[in-house]
C-alpha positions as CSV (number, residue, x, y, z in Angstrom):
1,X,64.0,-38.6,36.6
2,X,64.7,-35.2,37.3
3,X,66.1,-32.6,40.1
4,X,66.6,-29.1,40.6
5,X,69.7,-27.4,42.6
6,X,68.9,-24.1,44.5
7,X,71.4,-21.8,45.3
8,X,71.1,-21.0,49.0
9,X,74.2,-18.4,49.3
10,X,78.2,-19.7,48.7
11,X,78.7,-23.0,47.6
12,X,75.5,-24.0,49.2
13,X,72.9,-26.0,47.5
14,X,69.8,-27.5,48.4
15,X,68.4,-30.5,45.4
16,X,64.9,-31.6,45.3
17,X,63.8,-34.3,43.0
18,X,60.5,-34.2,41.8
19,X,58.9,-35.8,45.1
20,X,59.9,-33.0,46.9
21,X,63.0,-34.5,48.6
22,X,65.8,-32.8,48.9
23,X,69.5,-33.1,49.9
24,X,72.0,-30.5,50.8
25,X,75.2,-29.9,49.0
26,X,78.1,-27.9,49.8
27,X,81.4,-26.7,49.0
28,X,85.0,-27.4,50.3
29,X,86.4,-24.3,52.3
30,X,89.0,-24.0,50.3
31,X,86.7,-23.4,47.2
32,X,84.5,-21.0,48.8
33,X,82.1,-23.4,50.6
34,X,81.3,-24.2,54.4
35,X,81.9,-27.9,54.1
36,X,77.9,-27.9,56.0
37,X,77.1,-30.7,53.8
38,X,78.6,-33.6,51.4
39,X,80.4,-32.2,48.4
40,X,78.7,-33.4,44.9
41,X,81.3,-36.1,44.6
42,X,80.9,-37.3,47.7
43,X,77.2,-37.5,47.0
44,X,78.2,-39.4,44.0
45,X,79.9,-41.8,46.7
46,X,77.1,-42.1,48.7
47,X,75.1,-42.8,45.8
48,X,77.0,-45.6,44.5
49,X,76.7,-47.0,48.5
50,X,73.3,-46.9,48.6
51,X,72.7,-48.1,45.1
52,X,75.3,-51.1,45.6
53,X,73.8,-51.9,49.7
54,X,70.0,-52.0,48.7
55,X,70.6,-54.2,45.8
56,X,72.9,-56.7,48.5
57,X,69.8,-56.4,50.8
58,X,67.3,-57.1,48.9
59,X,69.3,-60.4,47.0
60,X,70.1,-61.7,50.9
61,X,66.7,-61.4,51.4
62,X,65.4,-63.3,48.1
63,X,68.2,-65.9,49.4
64,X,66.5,-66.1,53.1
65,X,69.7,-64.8,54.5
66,X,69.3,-61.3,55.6
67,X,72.3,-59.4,58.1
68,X,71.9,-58.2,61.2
69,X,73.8,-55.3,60.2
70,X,75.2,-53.7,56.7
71,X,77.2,-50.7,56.0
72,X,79.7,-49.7,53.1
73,X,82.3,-47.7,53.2
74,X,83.9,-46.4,49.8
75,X,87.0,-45.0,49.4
76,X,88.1,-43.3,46.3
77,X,90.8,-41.7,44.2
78,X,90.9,-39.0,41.7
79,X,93.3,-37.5,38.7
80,X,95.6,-35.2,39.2
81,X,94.2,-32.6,37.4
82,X,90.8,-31.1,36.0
83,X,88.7,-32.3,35.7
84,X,89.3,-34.6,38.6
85,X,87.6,-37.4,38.2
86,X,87.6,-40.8,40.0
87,X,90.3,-43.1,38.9
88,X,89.9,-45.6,41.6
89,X,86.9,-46.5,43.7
90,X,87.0,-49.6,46.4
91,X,83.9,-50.8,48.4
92,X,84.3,-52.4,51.7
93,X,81.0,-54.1,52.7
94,X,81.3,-54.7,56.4
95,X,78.4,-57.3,57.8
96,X,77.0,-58.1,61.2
97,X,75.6,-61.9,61.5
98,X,75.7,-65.4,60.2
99,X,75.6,-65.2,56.7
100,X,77.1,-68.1,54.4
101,X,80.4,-66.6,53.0
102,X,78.8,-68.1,49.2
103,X,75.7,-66.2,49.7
104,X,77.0,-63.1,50.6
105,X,80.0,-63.1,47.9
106,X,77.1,-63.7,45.2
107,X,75.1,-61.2,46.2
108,X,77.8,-58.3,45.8
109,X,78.8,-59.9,42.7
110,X,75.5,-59.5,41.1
111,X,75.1,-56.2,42.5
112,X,78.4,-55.1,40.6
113,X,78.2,-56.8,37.9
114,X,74.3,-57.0,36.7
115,X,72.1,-54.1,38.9
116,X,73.7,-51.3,40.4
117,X,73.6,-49.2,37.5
118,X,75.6,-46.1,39.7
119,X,78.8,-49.2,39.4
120,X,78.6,-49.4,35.7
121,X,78.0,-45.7,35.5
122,X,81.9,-45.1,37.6
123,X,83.2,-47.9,35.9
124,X,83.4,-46.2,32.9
125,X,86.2,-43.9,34.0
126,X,87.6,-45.4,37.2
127,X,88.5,-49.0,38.3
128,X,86.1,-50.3,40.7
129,X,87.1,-53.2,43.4
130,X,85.3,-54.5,46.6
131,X,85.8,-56.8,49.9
132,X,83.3,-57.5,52.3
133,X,84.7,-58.0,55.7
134,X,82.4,-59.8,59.2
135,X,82.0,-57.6,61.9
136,X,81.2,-59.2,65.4
């Protein structure tokens, strides 16, 4: 696994992995950036979402018990000071549809605690916690 950052001017960024796709990244004002895209630890964030969201998708669907609907929202908080890293993360999974509370709570669970290797990567330095909440 590999990718390479480009400088495109700024604070701005543009990563490619070795496929060829590529993400933007970009720099608080305040540092020097134009805030055009997510900040590297927000991509870290959104990493750990999408790591932690395909691993509940693809256990409801080995469980027959897909969603209509799955999003997760992930709030987190850093250390005082540098370098700031996360101290406390907390996932809300918010779902759309019947799906057996049992099933769903299991799924999350082995996300967490037995695949999404982005988790056991943050829980190293920063206390992770989760919810899951129906949406109508």
């Amino acid at each position: 696994m590999n990718v390479t950052a480009t400088w495109k001017g700024k604070l701005k960024f543009v990563s490619a992995n070795s496929a060829g796709r590529t993400v933007e990244i970009d720099g608080k004002k305040a540092a020097g950036g134009d805030e055009s895209a997510q900040s590297p630890k927000e991509l870290v964030l959104s990493g750990l979402a999408g790591c932690t969201a395909m691993d509940v998708i693809s256990i409801l669907g080995k469980m027959r018990a897909l969603p209509e609907g799955l999003r997760v929202e992930v709030e987190a908080q850093q250390s005082e000071q540098p370098p700031k890293v996360f101290k406390k993360i907390h996932l809300k999974y918010l779902v759309k549809g019947e799906i057996p509370e049992e099933k769903l709570q299991r799924a999350i669970e082995l996300s967490q605690e037995q695949y999404c290797g982005v988790s056991e990567m943050l829980r190293k330095s920063a206390e992770l916690t989760y919810e899951f909440v129906y949406e109508k």
